[in-house]
C-alpha positions as CSV (number, residue, x, y, z in Angstrom):
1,X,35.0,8.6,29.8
2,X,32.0,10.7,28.4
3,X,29.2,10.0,30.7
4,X,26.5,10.4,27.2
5,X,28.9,7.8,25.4
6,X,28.6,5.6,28.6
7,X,25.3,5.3,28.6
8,X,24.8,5.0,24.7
9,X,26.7,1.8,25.2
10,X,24.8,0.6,28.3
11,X,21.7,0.9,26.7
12,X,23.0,-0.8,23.4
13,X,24.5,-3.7,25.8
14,X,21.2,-4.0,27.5
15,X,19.8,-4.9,24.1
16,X,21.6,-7.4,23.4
17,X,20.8,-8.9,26.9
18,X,17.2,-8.6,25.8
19,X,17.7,-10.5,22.9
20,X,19.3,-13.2,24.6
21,X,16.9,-13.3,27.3
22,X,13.7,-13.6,24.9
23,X,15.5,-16.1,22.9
24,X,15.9,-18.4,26.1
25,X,13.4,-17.8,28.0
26,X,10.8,-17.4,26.1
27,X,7.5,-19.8,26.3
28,X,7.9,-23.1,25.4
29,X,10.1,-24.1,22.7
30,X,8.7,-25.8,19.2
31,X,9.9,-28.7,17.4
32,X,13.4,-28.4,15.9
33,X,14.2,-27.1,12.6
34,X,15.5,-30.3,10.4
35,X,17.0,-29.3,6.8
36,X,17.2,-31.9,4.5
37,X,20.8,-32.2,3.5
38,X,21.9,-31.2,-0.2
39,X,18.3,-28.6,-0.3
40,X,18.1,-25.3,-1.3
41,X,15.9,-22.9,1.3
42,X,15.8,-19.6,-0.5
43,X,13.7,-16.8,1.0
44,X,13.4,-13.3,-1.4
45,X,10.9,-10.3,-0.8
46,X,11.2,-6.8,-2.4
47,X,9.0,-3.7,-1.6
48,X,8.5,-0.5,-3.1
49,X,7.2,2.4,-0.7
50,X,5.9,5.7,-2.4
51,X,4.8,9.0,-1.0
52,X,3.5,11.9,-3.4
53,X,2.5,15.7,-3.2
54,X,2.2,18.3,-5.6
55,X,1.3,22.0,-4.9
56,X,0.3,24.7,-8.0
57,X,2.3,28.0,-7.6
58,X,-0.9,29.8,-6.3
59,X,-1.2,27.9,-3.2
60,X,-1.4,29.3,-0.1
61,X,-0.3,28.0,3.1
62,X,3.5,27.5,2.6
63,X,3.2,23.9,2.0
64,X,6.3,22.2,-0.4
65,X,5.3,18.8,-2.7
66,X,7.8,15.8,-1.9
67,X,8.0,12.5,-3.6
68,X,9.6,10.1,-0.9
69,X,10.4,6.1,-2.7
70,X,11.8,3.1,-0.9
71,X,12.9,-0.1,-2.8
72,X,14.2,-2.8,-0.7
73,X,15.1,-6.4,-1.1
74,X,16.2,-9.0,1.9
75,X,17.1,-12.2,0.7
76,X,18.5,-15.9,2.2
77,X,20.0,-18.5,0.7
78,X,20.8,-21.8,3.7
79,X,22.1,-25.1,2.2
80,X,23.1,-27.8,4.8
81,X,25.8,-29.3,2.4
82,X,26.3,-32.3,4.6
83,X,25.7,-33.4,7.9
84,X,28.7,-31.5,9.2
85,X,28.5,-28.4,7.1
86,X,25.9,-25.7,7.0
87,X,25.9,-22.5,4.3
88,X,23.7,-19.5,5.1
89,X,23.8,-16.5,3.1
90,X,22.0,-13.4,3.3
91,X,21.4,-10.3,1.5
92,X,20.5,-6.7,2.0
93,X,19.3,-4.1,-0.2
94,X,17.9,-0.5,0.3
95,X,17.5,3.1,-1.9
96,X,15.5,5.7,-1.5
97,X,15.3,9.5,-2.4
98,X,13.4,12.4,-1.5
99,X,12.2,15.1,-4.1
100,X,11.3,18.6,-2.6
101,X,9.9,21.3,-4.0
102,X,11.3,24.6,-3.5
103,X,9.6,28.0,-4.0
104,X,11.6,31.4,-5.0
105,X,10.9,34.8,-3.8
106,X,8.2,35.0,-6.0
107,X,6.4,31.6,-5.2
108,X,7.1,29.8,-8.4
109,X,8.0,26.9,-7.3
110,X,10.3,24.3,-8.7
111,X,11.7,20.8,-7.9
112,X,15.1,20.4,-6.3
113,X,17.5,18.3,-6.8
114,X,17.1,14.8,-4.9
115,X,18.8,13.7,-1.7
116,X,19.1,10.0,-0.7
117,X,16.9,9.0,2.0
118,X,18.4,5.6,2.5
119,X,21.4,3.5,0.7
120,X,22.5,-0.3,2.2
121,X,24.3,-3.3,0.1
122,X,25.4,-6.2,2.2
123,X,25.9,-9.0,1.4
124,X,27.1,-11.9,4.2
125,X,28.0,-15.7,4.0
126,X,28.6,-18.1,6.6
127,X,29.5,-21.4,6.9
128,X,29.5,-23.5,10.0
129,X,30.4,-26.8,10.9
130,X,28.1,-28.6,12.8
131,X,30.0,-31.5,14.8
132,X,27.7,-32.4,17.4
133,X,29.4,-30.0,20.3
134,X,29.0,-27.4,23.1
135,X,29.9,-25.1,19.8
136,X,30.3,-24.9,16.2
137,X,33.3,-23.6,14.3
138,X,32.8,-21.2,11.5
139,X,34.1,-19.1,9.0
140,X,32.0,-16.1,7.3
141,X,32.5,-13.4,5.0
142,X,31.4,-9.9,4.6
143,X,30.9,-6.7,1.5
144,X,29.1,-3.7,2.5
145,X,28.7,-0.7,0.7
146,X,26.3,2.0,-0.6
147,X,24.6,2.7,-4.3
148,X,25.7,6.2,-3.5
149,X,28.4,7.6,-1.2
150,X,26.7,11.7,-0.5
151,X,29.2,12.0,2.7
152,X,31.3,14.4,1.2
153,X,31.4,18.0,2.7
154,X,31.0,19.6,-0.2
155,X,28.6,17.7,-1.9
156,X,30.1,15.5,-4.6
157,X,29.0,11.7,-4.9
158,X,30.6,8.7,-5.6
159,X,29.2,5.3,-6.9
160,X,29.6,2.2,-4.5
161,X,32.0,4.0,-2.1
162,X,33.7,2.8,0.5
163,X,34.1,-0.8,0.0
164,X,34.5,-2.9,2.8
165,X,35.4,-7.0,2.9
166,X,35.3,-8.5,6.6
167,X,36.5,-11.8,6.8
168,X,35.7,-13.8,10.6
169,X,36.5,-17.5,12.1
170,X,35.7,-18.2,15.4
171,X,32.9,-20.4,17.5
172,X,29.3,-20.1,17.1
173,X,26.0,-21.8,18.9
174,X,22.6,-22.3,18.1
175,X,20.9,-21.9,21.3
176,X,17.5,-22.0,18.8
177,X,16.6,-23.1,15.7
178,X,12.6,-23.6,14.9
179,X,11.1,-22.8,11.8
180,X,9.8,-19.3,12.6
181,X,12.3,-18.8,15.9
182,X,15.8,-18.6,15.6
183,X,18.9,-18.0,17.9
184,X,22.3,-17.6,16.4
185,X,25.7,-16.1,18.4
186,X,28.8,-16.3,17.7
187,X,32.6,-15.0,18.5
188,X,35.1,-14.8,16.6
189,X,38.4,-13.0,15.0
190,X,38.1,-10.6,11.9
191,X,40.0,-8.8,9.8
192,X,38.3,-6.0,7.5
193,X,40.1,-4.5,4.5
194,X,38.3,-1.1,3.6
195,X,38.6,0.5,-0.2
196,X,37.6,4.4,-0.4
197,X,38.1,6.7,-2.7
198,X,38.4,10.4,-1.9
199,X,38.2,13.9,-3.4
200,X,42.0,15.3,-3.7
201,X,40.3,18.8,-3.0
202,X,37.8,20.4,-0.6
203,X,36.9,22.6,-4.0
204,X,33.6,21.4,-5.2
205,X,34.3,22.1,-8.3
206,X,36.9,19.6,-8.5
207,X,36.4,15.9,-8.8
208,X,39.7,14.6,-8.6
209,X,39.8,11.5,-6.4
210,X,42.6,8.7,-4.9
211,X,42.0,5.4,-3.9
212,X,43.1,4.7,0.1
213,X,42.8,1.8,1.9
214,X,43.1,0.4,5.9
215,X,43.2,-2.2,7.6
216,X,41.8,-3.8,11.2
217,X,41.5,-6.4,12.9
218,X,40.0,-7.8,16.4
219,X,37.2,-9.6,18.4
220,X,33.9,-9.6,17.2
221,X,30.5,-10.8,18.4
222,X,26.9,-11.4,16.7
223,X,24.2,-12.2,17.9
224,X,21.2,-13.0,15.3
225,X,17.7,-13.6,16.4
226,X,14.4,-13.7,14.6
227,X,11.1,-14.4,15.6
228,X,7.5,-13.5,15.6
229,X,5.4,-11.0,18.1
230,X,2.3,-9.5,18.8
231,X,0.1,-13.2,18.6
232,X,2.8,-14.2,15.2
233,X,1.4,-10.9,13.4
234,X,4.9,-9.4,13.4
235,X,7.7,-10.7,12.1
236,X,10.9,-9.5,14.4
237,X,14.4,-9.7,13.0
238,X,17.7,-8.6,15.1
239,X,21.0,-8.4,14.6
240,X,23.4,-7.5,17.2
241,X,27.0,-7.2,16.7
242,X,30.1,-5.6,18.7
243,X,33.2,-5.0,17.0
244,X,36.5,-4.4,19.4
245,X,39.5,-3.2,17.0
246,X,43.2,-4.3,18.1
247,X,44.9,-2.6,15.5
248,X,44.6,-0.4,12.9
249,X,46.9,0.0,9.6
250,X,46.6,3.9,9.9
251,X,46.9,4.0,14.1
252,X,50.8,5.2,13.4
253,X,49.1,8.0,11.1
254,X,46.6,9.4,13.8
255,X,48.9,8.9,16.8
256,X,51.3,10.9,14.5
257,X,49.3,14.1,14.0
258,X,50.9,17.2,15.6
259,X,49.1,19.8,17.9
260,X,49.6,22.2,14.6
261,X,47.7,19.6,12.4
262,X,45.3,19.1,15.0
263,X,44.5,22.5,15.8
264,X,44.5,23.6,12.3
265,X,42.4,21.3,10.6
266,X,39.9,21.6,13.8
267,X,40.4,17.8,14.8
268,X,39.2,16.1,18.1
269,X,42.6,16.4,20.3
270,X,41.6,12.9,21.4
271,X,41.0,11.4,17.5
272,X,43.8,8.7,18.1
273,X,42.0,7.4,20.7
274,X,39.0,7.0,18.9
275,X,39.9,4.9,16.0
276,X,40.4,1.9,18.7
277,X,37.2,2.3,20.5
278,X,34.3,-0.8,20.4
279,X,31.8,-0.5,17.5
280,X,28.5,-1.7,18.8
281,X,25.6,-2.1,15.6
282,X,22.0,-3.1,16.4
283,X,19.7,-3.6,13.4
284,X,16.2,-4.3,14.2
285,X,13.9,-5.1,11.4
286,X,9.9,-5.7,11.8
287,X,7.2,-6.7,9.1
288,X,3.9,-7.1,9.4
289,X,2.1,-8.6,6.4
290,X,-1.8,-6.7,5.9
291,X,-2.5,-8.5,2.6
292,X,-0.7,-10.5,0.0
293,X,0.7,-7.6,-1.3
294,X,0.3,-4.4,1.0
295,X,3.0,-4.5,4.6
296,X,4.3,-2.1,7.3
297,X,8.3,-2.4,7.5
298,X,9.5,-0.6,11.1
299,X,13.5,-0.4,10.4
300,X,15.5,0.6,13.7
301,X,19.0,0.8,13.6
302,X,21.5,2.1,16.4
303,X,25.1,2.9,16.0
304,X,28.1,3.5,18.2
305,X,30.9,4.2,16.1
306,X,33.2,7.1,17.4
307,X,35.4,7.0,14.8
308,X,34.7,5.5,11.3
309,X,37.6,3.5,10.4
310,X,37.1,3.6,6.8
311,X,38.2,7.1,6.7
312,X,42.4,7.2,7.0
313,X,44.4,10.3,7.6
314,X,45.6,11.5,4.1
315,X,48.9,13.2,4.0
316,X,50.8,15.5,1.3
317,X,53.5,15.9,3.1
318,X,52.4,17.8,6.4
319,X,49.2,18.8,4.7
320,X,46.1,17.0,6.0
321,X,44.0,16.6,2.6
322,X,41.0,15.0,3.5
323,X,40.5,17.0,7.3
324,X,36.8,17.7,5.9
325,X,36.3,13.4,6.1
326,X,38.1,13.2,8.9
327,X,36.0,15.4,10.7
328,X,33.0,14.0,9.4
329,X,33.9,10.6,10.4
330,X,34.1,11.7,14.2
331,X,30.7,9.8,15.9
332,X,30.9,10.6,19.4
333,X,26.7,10.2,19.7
334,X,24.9,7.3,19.0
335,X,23.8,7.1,15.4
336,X,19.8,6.4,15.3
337,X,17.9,5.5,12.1
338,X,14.8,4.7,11.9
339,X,12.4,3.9,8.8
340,X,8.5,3.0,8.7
341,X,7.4,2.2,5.3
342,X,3.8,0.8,4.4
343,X,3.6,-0.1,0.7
344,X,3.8,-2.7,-1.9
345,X,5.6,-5.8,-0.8
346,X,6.0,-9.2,-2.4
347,X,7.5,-12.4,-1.4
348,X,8.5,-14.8,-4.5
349,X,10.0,-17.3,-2.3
């Protein structure tokens, strides 16, 4: 095993055992969380971030304008139905762009063309059924997906690319639930079906595409926590989750590939190998409120995904036609993103 890839995941494990720990052993507990049964507890908040420079053609120094803007919305939508049924939904949503300015070799300086900064839809629903034991059933579904898909080696975009429905049933417990402290894990079976469509060419100039699809399926376990730090000045929301695939609709494909294929398209020898490796994804999300209006949002995400499923082997015959995606899709690092935002934020509910 890669000893970097070894410890990506032993660090990514050991936060999750942090979040566990703080959520049950932290200081003493507060009262309960009660919903009244049949009510609606929406929560909705959108925020709009905005940096700005500008430079005249005459100015000296080397400095480039930018204009960096952030709109984001989280949402939640919990219903307890009745006293054995519980509905939570939640929703994420996040774009951003960055302008640059660029300067010729004669300093006039001009504005580029903009690049995404940051891109998120997801959208989840869960319901559980709360009978009064050691744990809960549930079933829960899944979309996630992107304004704007820019992964594409030679630059083209596509709208709302890949698509990508999990559905999961399994067992889940509440080890908290306060108002403003909550403890959620669960474990369970899923089975994601993944929609993507692809350019036909590695020409840039052509914008053919096909529509692919794949399927997997295996264990999966979240852990959700939320709470507040820093004397309740911070809000803190985490979401854990570890994703072990047991099979794979294109598996036959990869395992498949010849050591011509391979070699030609410059493919990982290993790739096979990859596509049933654990997924480990640990969002972090902290808010601070100044005023009414003005916040600091600290977004942390880390990723271990060494091979991004969404992305099958695409054959013509024994012509590889997307190797550029395949390539691309090959993670063997952890994937760290990280977003700090001050700006205009306002909660309507």
């Amino acid at each position: 095993m890669d000893p970097n890839s070894s410890r990506m995941k032993h660090m990514l494990w050991a936060g999750l055992a942090a979040v566990m720990v703080l959520g049950m052993f932290s200081p003493a507990q507060a009262e309960e969380r009660v919903l009244e049964i049949g009510k609606w507890y929406p929560t909705l908040e959108s925020g709009l971030t905005l940096t700005q420079s500008t430079y005249t053609d005459n100015w000296a120094g080397g400095d480039k304008g930018s204009i960096v803007w952030t709109f984001i919305t989280n949402a939640t939508l919990e219903n307890q139905l009745s006293t054995k049924v519980n509905w939570n939904s939640t929703l994420k949503l996040a774009y951003g762009q960055t302008h640059q300015q660029s300067a010729d070799t004669l300093g006039e300086r001009s504005w580029a063309k903009p690049e995404k900064s940051t891109d998120l839809v997801d959208l989840e629903t869960m319901f559980r059924f709360t009978l009064g034991g050691l744990v809960d059933p549930f079933a829960a579904g899944r979309l996630e997906t992107q304004f704007q898909d820019a992964s594409d080696v030679a630059g083209r975009n596509l709208s709302f690319n890949p698509i990508r429905v999990k559905l999961t049933a399994g067992v889940a417990r509440q080890f908290i639930n306060e108002e403003d402290r909550s403890l959620l894990s669960r474990l369970g079976f899923a089975v994601r079906q993944t929609s993507r469509k692809i350019f036909t060419t590695e020409d840039s100039s052509n914008k053919t595409t096909q529509s692919v699809s794949s399927t997997d399926g295996g264990l999966e376990w979240v852990t959700d926590y939320k709470t507040k730090v820093l004397s309740d000045r911070v809000a803190w929301t985490s979401k854990l989750t570890v994703y072990q695939p047991l099979f794979y609709s294109d598996q036959g494909l990869f395992d498949d590939l010849t050591a011509n294929q391979i070699s030609t398209n410059k493919l990982d020898p290993d790739i096979a190998d990859y596509t049933m490796t654990a997924d480990i994804d640990w969002e972090n999300i902290f808010t601070t409120q100044i005023t009414k209006l003005l916040s600091v949002n600290l977004y942390l995400r880390f990723i271990y995904d060494k091979y991004d499923n969404s992305v099958p082997v695409v054959l013509d015959g024994e012509t590889l036609t997307n190797a550029g995606g395949v390539r691309a899709a090959v993670r063997k690092g952890l994937q760290i993103k990280e977003t700090l935002a001050l700006g205009i934020t306002y909660r309507f509910l």
